[in-house]
N, C-alpha and C positions, 0 to 999 in steps of 0.2 A: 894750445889754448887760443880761442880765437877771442882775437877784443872788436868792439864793431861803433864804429862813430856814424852820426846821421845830420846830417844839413837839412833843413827846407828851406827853399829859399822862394820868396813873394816876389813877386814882378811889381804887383799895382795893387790898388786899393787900399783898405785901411787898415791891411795888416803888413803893408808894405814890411822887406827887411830879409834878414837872415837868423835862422834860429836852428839852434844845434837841442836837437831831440834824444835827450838819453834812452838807451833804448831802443828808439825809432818805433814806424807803424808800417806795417806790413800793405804797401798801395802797389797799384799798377798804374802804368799809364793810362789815361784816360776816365781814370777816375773822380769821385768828386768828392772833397771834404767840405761840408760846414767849417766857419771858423767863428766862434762866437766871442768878439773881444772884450777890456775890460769893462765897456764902457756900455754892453750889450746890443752892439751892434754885430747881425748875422751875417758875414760875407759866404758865397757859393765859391769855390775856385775849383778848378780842376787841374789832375798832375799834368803835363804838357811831355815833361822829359824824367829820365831817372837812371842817374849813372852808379855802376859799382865797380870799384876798384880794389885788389887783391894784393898784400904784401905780405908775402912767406919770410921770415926770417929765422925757419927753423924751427924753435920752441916754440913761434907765434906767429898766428895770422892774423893782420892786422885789414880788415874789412872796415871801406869806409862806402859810405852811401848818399850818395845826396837828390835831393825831390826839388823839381823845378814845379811853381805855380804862378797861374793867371787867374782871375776873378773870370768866373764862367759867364 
């Protein structure tokens, strides 16, 4: 069974931070998301980096993912 954890993590701007994405979203580098916050402010940022890391323990794969962004 594979379980799968996802980081995004903001450098700058006004979504500054670290936020764990259940699920996660299927990006590539160089990509660009809208972030619309709650306060309805639109930031641009684009992914910069995006690492995946693989642990077998047999019965389970434990896939973890994490998204670096910059305000584009």
């Amino acid at each position: 069974m594979i379980k799968k954890t996802t980081k995004a993590i903001f450098a700058d701007g006004d979504y500054a931070g670290e936020y764990d994405w259940e699920g996660g979203i299927p990006l590539t580098q160089g990509e660009t998301i809208s972030v619309t916050t709650a306060s309805g402010t639109q930031i641009n940022y684009v992914m910069v980096d995006k690492t995946t890391a693989l642990s077998d323990s047999g019965d389970a794969q434990l896939v973890h993912i994490e998204y670096h962004f910059k305000v584009a």
